[in-house]
N, C-alpha and C positions, 0 to 999 in steps of 0.2 A: 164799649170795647176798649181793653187797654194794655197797660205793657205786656199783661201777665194771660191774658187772652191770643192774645201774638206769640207768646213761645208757647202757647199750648198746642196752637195750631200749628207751628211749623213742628214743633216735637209730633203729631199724628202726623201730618203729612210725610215726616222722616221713616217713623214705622210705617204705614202703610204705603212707601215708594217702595220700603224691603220685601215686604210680604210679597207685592207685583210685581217687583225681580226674579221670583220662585214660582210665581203660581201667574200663567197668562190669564185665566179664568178670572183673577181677579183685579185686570189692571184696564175692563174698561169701569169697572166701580170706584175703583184707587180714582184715576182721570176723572170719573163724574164730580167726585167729590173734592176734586182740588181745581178744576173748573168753577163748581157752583160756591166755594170758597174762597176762592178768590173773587171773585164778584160780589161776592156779599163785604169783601174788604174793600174793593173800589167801591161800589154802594156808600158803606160807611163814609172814608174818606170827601166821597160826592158832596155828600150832605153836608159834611164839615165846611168844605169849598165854600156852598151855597150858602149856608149859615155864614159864614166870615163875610160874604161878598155884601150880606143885607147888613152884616154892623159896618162895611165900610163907606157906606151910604148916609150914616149918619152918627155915628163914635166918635166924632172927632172935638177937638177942646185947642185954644190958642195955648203955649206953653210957650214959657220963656228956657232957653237952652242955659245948663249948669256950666259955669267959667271950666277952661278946661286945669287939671291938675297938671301943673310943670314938673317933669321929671329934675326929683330931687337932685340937687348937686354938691358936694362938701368941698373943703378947699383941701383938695390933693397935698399928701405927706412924703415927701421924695421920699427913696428910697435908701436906704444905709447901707454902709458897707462894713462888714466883722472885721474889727481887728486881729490881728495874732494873735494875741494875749484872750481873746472873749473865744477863738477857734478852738485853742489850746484847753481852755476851760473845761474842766470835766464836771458833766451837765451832774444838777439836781435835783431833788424833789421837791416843786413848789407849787403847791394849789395854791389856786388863782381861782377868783369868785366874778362874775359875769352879772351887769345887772336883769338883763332878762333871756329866756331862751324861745325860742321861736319854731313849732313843731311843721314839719312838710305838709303841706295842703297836698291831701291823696285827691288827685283829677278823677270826677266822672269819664264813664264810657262815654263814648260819639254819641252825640243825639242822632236817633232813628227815623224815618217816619212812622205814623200815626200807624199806619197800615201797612203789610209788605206788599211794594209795588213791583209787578211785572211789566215787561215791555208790551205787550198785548193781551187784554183780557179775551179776546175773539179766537187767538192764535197763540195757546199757550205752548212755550217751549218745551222740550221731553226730557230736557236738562235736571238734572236733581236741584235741590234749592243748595246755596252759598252753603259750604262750608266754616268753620271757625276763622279758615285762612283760605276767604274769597281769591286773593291775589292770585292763587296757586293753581285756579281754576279757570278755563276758556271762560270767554264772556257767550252768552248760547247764540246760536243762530238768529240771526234777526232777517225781517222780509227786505229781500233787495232792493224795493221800490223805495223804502226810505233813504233819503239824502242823508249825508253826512257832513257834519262842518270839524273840522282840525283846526286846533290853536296850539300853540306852543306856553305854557307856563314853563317858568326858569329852566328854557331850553328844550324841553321835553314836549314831544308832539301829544295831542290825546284827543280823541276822536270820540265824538257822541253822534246819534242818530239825532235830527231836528226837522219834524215837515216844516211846507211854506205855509200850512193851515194856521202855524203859531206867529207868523209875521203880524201885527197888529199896530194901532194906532193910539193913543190914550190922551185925551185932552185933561191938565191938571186941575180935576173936579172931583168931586166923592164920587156922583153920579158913574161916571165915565169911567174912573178907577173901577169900581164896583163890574162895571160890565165886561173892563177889560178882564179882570181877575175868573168871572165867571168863561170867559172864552178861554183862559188858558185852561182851566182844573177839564177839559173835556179830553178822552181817555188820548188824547195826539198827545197829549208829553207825557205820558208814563214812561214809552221808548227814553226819551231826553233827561228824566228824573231817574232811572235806572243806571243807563250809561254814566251819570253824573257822581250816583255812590259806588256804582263798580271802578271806577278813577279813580274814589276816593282808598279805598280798601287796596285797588291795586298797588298805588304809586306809596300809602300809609302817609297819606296825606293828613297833616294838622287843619283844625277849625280853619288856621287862620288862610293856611294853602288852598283850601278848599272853597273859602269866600274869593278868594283870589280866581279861583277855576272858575266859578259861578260866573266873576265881574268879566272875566277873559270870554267867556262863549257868548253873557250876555250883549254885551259889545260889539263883539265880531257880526254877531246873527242882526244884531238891531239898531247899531250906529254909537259910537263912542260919545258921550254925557249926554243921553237921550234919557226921556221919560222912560220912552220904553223899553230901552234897557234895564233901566232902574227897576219896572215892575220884574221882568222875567227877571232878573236877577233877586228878586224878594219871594217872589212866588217860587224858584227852584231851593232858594235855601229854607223857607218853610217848608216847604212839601218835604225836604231832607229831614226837619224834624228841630230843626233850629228857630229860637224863640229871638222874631224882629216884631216891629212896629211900621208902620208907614206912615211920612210925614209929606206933608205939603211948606215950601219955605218957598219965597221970592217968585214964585209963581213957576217952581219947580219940585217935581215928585220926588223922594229922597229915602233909603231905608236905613231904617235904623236898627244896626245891629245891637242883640241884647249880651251882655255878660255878666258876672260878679265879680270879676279883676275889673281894677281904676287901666287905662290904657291914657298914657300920660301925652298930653298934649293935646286934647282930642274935645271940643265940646262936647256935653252930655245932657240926657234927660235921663230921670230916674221915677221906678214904677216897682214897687215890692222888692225893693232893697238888690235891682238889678238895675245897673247904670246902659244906657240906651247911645250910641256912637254912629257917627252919616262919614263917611269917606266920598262927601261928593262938597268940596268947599266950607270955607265959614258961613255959619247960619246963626242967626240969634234968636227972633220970636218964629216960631214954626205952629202949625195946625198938628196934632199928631192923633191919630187912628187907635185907642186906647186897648180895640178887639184881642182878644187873646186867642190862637191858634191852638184846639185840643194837643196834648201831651206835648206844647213846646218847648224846649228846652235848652240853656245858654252857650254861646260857644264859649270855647277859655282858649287864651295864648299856649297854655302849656301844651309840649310835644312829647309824648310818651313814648313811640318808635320811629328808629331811621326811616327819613321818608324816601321814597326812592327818587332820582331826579335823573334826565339823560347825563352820561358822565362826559365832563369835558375836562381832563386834567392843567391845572395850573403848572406853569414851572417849575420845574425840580428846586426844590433848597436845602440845606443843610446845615440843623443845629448841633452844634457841638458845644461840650461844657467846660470847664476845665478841668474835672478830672473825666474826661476822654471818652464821654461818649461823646459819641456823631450818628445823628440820624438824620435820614434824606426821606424828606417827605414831599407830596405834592396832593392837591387839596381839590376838590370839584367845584370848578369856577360857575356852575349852575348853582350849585348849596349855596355855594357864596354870595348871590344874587338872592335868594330868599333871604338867608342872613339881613341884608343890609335895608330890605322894604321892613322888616320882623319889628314890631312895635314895643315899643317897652312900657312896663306894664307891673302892677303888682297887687298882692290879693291882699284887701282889706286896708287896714291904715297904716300900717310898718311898710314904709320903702324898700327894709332891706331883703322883702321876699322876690324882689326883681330881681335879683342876683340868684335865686334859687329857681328860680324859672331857667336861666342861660347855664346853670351847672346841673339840672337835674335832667336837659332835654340830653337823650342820647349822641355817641361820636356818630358819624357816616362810615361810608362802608368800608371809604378810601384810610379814616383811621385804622379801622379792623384790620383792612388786609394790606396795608405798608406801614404806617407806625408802628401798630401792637406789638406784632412779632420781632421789630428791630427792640423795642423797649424791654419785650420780653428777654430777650437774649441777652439785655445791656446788665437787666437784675438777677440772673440764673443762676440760683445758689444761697442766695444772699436771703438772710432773715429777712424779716418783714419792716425791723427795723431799719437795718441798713439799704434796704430797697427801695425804703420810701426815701433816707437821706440824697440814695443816689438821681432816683426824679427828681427831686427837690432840687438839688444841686443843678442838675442839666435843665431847670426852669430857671433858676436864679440866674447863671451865668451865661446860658446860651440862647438867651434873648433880649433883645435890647427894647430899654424903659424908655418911656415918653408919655409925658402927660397929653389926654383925650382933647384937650381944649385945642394945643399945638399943633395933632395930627387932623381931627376934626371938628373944631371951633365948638364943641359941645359935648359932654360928657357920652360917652358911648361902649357897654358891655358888650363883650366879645361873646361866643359861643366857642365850646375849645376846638372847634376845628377854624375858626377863623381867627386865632393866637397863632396859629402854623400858616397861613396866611399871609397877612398882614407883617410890614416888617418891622413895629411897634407894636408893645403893651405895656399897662399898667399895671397897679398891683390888683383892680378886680380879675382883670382877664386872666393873671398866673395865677390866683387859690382859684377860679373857675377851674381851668387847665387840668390843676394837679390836683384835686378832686374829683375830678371826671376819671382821672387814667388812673389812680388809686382806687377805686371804686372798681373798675372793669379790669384790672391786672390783680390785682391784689385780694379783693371782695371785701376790703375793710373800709369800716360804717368813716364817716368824714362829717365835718360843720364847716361853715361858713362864720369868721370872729372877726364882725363890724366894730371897727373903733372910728368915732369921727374921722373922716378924711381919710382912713387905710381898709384896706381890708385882709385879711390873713385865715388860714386854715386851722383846724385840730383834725386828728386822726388818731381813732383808737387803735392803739397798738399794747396795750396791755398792761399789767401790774407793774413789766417788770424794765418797763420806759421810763428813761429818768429825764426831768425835765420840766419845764411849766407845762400844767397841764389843767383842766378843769374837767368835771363830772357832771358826765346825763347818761339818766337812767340807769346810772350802777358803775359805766363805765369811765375809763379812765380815757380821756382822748386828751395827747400831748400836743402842744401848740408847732405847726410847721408854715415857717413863713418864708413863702417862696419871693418874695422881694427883699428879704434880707439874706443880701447877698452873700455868699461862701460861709454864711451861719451856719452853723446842726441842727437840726432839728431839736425841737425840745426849748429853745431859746424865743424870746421874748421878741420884738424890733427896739428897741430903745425910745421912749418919751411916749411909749399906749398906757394907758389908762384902763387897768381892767374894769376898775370899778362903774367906768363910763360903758363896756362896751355889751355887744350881743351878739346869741349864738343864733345860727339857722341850722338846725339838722338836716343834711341829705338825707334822700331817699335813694334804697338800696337797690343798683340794678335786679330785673326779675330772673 
């Protein structure tokens, strides 16, 4: 049974719930058949369990844990300021040549589980199955007798059904593991594995939000840095569909999260060019559980949609530029709390794809509906050229610079809704920023232009832009550097080195 087995069945199962909506005569055969299917997917998954529980019994191998990789750091290039005479300057045409370009890593979809789980194989709900856009949908009826436990992640309450059947005890052995894992997969957590992706889909929860939800419930239910939390928290994000390992270290149980982004700072174990990460202390030699889980597959840092979070609004502020916009924004101090646990991270061996991870995750809602529309209003009328000069400009001047070491003893990328925040940034934070709103106000394609020590933007604005500019894929994108202060667009920062630097392509909102 496999991906493509799973949307065959839920594709019949979708026609044959229509056909049952029209014809009563046919909807105790429809229900025979999506009863006795779904059982034969718990079945499958059963076995999978069983199968995993008999290699955790004996899969295991002493590994030394990989040094972890320190998040890169250059030594910060203040920022300039234009003179008269360079404002005054009427821009020109000057290709610039880059020494390499760096194409956007397209994110897989969410890992699934193995099989679609229901909250009751016994007591199937009359519910239709999930939608494209689960969110939008009741979560179904569930039996009253099950308990509920509520946790708050960054702020927001969420509630999963949990029996007391799932409390258990697990002594840090294969043996014991092995038994514990086999008493969880029995059908009492489908309910709790259920409720756990419907959170997920509701709230458009990221991998990383959603290890977070796991670590939150398994905790709460089972005592904070327990063993046994650590298995239910490994056992709900496998059954989610996400590819871990289980370790033994220091005479405690540990799971190890699987990805193909480096997550900087972090010891690792590595297994088929997928690096292995514990969020439970420093460890160094660990036993680890080598079994692989049917159809697991990796989480990734990256955030594809606004995730939803309870809204607690931050204090009103107000940047102004100097040439005369003023916008008042305020920020959701919940986002902002994911923000700041949010691991930094980046795909393959180029660092500077960690900065494309924090410009390519979406704004929140709180940008959509109080920034946009003032930003909108501020460019209304205005070429594309001069539209972007004028963002650029109310980045440059109406936010005040401060190197990351000063504000937080350590280098630290902003996401653009936490540049409206915070009341410091650098020059990653503003090409994040004015990338992000150039992309969603405008729909023109943007780079990321790494020169040691600075970072700066391009934006394709066309033929007939005059200006430093360099070429991908045909197009002409002109250099806009929101830390050079009161510059134009199209200008250069004084003492960059193109010949040193590099492009990252954004990716274009959907």
């Amino acid at each position: 049974m496999n991906k493509t087995l799973t949307i065959t069945f839920i594709a019949t199962l979708v026609s044959m719930e229509a056909l049952a909506q029209t014809d009563d005569g046919y909807r105790k055969t429809f229900d025979d058949f999506k009863h006795q299917s779904t059982k034969e997917f718990y079945n499958f998954r059963q076995e999978a369990n069983m199968k995993y529980a008999d290699f955790l019994q004996k899969a295991w191998k002493e590994f030394k844990m990989l040094p972890a990789i320190a998040k890169p750091e250059d030594k910060p290039i203040p920022p300039v300021i234009a003179t008269p005479e360079e404002k005054r300057k009427p821009p020109v045409n000057n290709p610039i040549t880059i020494r390499e370009l760096i194409r956007p890593v397209i994110p897989e979809p969410q890992p699934q589980p193995i099989a679609p789980i229901k909250p009751s194989i016994d007591n199937l709900p009359e519910t239709p199955l999930p939608r494209l856009t689960p969110q939008d949908k009741p979560l179904p009826k569930t039996q009253p007798s099950v308990p509920t436990l509520t946790i708050k992640l960054y702020g927001t309450e969420m509630t999963v059904h949990i029996c007391d059947e799932m409390r258990f005890s697990v002594k840090p052995n294969e043996k014991d593991i092995a038994r514990a894992w086999r008493h969880l997969s029995k059908p009492m957590s489908d309910m709790t594995i259920y409720d756990c992706l419907q959170l997920r889909d509701r709230h458009n929860l990221s991998d990383w939000a959603y290890l977070r939800l796991l670590n939150a419930i398994s905790e709460s239910f089972l005592g904070i840095d327990t063993d046994e939390a650590e298995l239910l928290k490994a056992f709900l994000f496998c059954q989610s569909g996400y590819k871990m390992r289980l370790a033994l270290a220091d005479n405690k149980l540990t799971m190890l999260y699987g990805s193909r982004y480096i997550i900087h700072g972090k010891l690792g174990w590595s297994q088929d060019d997928i690096r292995y990460y514990s969020d439970r202390g420093k460890i160094n030699r660990v036993y680890i559980c080598q079994a692989k889980f049917p159809g697991e597959q990796p989480m990734s840092p990256t955030i594809t949609t606004c995730q939803r979070f309870a809204d607690t609004p931050s204090s009103p502020r107000t940047i102004a530029s100097a040439s005369g916009v003023e916008i008042k924004s305020s920020i959701n101090s919940n986002y902002m709390a994911f923000c700041e646990e949010f691991p930094s991270s980046q795909y393959g061996e180029d660092h500077i794809t960690r900065w494309a991870i924090y410009a390519d995750t979406p704004t929140s809602t709180a940008m959509h509906t109080q920034l946009y529309p003032q930003l909108r209003k501020s460019i209304e009328g205005l070429s594309d050229y001069d539209a972007v000069n004028q963002l650029c400009n109310w980045i440059q001047t109406g936010f005040e610079y401060e190197y990351d070491d000063k504000v937080w003893g350590h280098d630290r990328a902003f996401f653009a809704d936490e540049t409206l925040y915070y009341p410091y940034c650098d020059c990653e934070d503003r090409s994040i920023l004015l990338t992000r709103i150039v992309r969603d106000l405008l729909n023109l394609p943007c780079a990321l232009v790494y020169y040691p020590g600075h970072l700066s933007t391009a934006i394709a604005l066309g033929e007939d832009a005059k200006g430093d500019y360099l070429r991908i894929d045909g197009k002409k994108f002109l250099i806009c550097d929101p830390t050079y202060i009161n510059a134009p667009i199209g200008r250069t920062m004084p003492g960059m080195q193109n010949d040193t630097a590099k492009a990252i392509l954004l990716k274009m909102p959907n």
